[in-house]
Every structure is written in C-alpha cells, then in structure tokens.
MARLUMVO-161203 format. One line per field, with one value per residue: x negated, y negated, z of N, C-alpha, C in turn; residue in one letter; residue number from 1. Coordinates in Angstrom, 2 decimals, padded with zeros to 5 digits. Each point is the difference from the previous one (the first is absolute). Layout:
! MARLUMVO-161203
nc1	c(X|...) .
nc2	c(Y|...) .
nc3	c(Z|...) .
cac1	c(X|...) .
cac2	c(Y|...) .
cac3	c(Z|...) .
cc1	c(X|...) .
cc2	c(Y|...) .
cc3	c(Z|...) .
resn	c(A|...) .
resi	c(NUM|...) .
! end
This chain:
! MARLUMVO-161203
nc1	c(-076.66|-000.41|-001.10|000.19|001.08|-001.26|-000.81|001.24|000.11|-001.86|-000.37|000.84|-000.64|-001.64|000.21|001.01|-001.32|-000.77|000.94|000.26|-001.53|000.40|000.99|000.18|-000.12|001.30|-000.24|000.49|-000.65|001.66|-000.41|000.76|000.85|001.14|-001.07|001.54|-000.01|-000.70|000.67|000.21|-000.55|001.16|-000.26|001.37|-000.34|-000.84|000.18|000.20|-000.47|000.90|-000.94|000.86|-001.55|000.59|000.25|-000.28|001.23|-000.59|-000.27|000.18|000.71|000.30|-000.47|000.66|-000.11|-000.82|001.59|000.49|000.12|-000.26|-000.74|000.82|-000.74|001.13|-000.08|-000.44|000.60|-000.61|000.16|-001.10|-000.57|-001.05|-000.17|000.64|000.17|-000.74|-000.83|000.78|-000.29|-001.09|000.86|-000.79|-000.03|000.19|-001.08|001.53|000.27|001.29|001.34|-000.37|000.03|000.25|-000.46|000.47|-001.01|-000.17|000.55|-000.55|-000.39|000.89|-001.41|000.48|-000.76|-000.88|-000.72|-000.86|-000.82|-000.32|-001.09|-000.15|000.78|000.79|000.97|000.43|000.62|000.56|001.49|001.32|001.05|000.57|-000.70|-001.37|-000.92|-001.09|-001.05|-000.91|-000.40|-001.05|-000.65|000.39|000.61) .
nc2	c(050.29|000.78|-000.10|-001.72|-000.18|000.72|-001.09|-001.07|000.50|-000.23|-001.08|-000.25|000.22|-000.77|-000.53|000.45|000.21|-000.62|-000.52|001.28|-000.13|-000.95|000.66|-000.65|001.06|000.03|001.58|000.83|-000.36|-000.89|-000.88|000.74|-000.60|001.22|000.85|000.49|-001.01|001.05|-000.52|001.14|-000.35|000.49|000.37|000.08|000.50|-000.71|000.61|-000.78|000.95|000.12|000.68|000.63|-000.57|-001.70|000.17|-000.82|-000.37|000.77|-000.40|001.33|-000.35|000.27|-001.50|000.29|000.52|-001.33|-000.50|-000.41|000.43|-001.26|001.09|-000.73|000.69|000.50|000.42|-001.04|-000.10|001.34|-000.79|000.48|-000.96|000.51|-000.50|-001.09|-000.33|-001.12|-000.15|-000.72|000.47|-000.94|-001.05|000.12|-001.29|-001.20|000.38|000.49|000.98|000.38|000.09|000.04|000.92|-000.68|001.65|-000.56|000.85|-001.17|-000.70|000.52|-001.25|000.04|-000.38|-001.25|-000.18|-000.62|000.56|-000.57|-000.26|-000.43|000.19|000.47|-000.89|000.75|-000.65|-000.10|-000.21|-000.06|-000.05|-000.72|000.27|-001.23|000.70|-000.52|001.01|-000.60|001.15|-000.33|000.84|000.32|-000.71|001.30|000.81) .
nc3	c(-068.98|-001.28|000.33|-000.29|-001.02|-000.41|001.00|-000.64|-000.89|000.27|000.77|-000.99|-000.53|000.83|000.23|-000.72|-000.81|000.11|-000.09|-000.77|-000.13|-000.28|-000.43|000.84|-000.03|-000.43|-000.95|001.14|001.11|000.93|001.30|001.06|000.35|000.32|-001.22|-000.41|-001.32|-000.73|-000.84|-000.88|-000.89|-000.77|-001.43|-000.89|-000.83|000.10|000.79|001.43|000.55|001.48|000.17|000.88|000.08|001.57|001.36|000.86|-000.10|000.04|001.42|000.50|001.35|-000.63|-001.39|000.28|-001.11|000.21|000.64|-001.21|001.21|-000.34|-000.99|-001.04|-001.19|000.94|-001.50|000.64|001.13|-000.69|-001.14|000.21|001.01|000.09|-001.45|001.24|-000.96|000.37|-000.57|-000.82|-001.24|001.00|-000.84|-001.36|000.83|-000.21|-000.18|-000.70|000.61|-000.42|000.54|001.90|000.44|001.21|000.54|000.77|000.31|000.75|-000.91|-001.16|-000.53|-000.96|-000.75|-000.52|-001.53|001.14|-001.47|001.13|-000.71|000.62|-000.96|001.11|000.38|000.42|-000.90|000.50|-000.52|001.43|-000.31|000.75|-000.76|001.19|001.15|000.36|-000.54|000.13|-000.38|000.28|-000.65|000.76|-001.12|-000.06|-001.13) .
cac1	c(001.40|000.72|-000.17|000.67|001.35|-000.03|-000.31|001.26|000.97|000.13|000.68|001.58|000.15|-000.22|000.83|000.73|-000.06|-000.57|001.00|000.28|-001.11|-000.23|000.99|-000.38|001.02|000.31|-000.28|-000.98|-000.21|-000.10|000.35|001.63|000.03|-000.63|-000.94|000.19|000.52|-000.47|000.94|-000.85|000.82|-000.95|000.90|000.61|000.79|000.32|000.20|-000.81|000.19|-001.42|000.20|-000.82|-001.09|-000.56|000.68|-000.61|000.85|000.27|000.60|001.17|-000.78|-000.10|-001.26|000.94|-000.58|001.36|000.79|000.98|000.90|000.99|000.96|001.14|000.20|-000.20|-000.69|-001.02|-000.37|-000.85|-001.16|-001.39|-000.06|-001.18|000.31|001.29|000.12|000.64|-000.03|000.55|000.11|-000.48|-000.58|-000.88|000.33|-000.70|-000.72|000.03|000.69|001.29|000.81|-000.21|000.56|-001.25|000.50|-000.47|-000.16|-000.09|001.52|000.70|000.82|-001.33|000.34|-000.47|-001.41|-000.89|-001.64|-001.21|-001.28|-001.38|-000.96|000.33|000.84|001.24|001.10|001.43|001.46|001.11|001.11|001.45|000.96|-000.37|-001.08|-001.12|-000.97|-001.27|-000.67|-001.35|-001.21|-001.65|-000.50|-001.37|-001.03) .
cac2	c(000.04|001.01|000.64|-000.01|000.71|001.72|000.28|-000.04|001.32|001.45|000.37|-000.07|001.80|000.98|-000.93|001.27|001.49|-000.55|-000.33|000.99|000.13|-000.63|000.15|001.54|000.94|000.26|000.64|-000.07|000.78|-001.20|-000.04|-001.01|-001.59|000.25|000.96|000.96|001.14|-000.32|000.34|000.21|-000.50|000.60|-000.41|001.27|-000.10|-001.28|-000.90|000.01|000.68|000.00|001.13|-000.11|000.54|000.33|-000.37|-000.47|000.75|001.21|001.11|-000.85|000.26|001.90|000.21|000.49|-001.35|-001.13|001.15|-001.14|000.51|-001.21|-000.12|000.17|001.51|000.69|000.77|-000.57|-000.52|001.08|-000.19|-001.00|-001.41|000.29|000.62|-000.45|-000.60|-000.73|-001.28|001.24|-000.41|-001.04|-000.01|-001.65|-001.44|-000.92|-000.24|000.79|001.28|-000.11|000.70|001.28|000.10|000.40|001.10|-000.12|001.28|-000.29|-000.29|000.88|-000.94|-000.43|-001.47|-000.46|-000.45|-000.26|-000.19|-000.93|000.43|-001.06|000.50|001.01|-000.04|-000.20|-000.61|001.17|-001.03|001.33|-000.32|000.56|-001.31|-001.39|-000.12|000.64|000.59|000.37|000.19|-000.07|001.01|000.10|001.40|000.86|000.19) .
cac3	c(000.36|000.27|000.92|001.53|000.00|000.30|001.41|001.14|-000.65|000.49|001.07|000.52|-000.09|001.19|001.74|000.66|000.27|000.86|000.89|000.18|000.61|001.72|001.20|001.19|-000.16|001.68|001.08|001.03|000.98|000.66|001.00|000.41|000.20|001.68|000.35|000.78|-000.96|-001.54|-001.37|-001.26|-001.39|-001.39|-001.06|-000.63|-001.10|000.19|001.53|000.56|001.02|001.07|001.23|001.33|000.08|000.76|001.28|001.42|000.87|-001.16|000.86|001.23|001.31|-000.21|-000.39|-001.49|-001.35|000.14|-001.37|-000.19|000.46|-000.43|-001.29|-000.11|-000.09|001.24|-000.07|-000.11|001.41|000.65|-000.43|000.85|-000.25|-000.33|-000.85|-000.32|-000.61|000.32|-001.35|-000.86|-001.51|-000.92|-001.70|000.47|-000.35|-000.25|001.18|001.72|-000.27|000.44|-000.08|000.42|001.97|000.79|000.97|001.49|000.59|001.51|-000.08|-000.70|-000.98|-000.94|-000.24|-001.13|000.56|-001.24|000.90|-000.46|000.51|000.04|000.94|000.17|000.72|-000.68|001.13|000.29|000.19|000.10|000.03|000.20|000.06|-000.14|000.77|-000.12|001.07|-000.41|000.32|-000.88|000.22|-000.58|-000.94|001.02|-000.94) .
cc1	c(000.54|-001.06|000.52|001.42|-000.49|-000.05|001.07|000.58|-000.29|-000.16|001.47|000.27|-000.47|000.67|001.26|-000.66|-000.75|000.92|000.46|-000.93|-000.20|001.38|-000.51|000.68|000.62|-000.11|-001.14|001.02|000.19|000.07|001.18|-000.51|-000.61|-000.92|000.23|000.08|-000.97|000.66|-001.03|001.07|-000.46|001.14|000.04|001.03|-000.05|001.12|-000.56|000.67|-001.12|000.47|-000.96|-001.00|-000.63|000.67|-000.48|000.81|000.33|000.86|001.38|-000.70|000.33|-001.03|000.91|-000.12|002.22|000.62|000.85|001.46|001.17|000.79|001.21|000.87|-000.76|-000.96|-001.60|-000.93|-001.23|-001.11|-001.44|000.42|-001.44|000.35|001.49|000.10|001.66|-000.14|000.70|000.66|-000.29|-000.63|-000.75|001.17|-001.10|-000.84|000.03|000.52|001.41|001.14|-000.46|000.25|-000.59|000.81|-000.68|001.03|000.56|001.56|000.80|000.81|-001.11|000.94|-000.36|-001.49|-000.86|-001.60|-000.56|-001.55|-000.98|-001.16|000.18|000.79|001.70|001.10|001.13|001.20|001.18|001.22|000.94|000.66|-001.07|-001.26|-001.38|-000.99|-001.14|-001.02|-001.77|-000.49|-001.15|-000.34|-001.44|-000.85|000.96) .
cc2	c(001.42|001.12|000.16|000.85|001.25|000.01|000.14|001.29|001.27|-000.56|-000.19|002.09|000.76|-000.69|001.24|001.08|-000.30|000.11|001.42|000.94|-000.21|000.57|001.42|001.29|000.39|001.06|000.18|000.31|-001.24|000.57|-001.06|-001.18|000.18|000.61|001.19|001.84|-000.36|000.48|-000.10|-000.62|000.15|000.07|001.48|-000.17|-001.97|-000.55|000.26|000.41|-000.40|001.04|-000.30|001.37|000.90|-000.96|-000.12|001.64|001.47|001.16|-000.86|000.55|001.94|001.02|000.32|-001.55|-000.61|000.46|-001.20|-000.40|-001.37|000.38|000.24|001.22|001.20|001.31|-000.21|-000.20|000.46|-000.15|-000.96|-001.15|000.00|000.25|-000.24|-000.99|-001.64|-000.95|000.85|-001.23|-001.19|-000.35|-001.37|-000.88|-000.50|-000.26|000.85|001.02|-000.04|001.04|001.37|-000.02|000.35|000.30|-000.81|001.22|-000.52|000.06|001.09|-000.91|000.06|-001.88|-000.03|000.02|-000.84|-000.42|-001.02|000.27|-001.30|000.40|001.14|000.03|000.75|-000.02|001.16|-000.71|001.38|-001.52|000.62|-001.23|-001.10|000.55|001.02|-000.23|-000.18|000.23|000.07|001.17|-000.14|001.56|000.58|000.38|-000.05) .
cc3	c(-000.07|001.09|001.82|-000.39|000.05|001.28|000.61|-000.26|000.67|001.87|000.25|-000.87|001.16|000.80|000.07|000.03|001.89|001.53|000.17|000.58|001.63|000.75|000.59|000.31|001.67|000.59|000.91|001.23|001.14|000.92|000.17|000.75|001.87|000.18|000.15|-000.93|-001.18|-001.15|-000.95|-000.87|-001.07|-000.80|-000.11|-001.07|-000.35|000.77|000.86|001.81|001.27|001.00|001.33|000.23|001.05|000.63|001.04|000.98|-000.93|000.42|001.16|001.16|000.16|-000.71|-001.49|-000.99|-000.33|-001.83|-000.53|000.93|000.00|-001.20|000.36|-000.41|000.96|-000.91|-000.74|000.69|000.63|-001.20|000.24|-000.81|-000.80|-001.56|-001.16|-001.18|-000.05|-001.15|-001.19|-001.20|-000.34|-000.91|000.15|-000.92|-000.17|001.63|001.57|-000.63|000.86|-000.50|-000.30|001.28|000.57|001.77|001.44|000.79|001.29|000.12|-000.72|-001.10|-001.35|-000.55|-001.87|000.56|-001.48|000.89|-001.52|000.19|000.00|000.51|000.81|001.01|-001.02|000.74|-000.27|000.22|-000.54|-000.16|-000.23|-000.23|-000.58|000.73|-000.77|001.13|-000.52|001.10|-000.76|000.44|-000.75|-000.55|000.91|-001.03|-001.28) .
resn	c(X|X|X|X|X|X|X|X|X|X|X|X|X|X|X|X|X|X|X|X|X|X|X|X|X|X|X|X|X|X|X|X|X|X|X|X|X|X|X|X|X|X|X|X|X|X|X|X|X|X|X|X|X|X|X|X|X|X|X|X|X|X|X|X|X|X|X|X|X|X|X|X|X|X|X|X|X|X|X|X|X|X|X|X|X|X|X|X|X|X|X|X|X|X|X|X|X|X|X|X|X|X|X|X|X|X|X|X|X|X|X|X|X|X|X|X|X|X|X|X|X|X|X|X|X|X|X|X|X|X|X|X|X|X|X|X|X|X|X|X|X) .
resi	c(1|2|3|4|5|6|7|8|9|10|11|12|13|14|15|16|17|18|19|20|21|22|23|24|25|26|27|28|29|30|31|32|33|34|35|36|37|38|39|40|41|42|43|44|45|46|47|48|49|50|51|52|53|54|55|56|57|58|59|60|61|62|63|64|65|66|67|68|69|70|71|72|73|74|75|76|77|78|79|80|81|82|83|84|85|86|87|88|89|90|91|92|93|94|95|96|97|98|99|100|101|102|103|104|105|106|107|108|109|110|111|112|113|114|115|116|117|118|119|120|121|122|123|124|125|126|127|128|129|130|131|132|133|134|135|136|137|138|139|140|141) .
! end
C-alpha cells in the first residue's frame, strides 16, 4: 500500500513539470495566411514581438523597396516594410499570449491582439470594439 501512494505522489509531482516540457516555444519564423509575408517572432525582455523578414512584394513597380506608407503618423511613412515590426508586447496567458497589438501595414490600423500556438500552426486574432479578425500562420522554422 504504501508503495503504490509513493507511485501516485511522484507522477502527480512530474505530470506539471512534464506539461511544461512539452509546450512548444513560439519563437520562430511564420509564414502569413496568404503566403505573402514571413514574421519572425521572438521574445524580449519577456514579451513577445514579430517583425517582417521577408515579403513576396519587397519592392514597387520603380523597383524602390515598399515603405509603410498607410501609417497614420505622416513621419513614418518612409520607413521599409522589410524589418517593420508589427507584433508588439505580448505577455503569456494561459495558453495563448495576449494584450499586445498587432500593426496591419496594408491599412495603417493597429488592433487588440492575441496569439495561440498549436503545433505549428499560430493563430493571430487582431480586434476592435465588438469585431475580430483571425488569421492562422504556419511555422517555417
């Protein structure tokens, strides 16, 4: 009897370390939902940030490298999209990482945000108000 109570004791001690083992770390390197863009993501200071890597469209039809030109601050506008940093101060929750914002360059809006990771898919859920957006991206490396 009391050997089975040592058995239960020590897998209810490894079952969390275990569970902390197995979560997968999010940084890395996705591809967007259209193919069109790869965001690095990586932690700093314990949060967690994603920048744009690399871009299908890098350039415009002049050859000149595409510039944020949607922002809203006119003295911004001339910085590369290449390099831009659009994921910005997510902390981990419980399972996902949240309350952090996230920059769509196309529009020039940033949104609430929150990401999820399964496997290597991760989800991107931008919101405003009552409405949200999700998008899934695949981990490249």
């Amino acid at each position: 009897m009391k050997t089975n109570q040592i058995c239960w004791l020590v897998l209810l001690l490894f079952f969390p370390i275990r569970a902390v083992w197995a979560q997968q770390p999010i940084e890395g390197t996705y591809l967007t939902e259209d193919k069109s863009t790869h965001v690095r993501i990586y932690l700093e200071k314990n949060k967690l940030y994603g920048k744009i890597v690399w871009t299908q469209d890098a350039v415009d039809a002049s050859g000149r490298g595409l510039t944020d030109t949607e922002n809203p601050d006119k003295s911004l506008r001339s910085r590369p999209i290449v390099g831009l940093v659009l994921i910005k101060d997510f902390i981990l929750g419980t399972n996902k990482w949240k309350n952090g914002t996230i920059y769509d360059p196309t529009t020039g809006k940033t949104y609430a945000g929150e990401l999820t990771l399964t496997g290597n898919k991760l989800v991107v859920k931008g919101s405003y108000l009552l409405f949200s957006q999700s998008e899934t991206w695949t981990r490249l490396r």
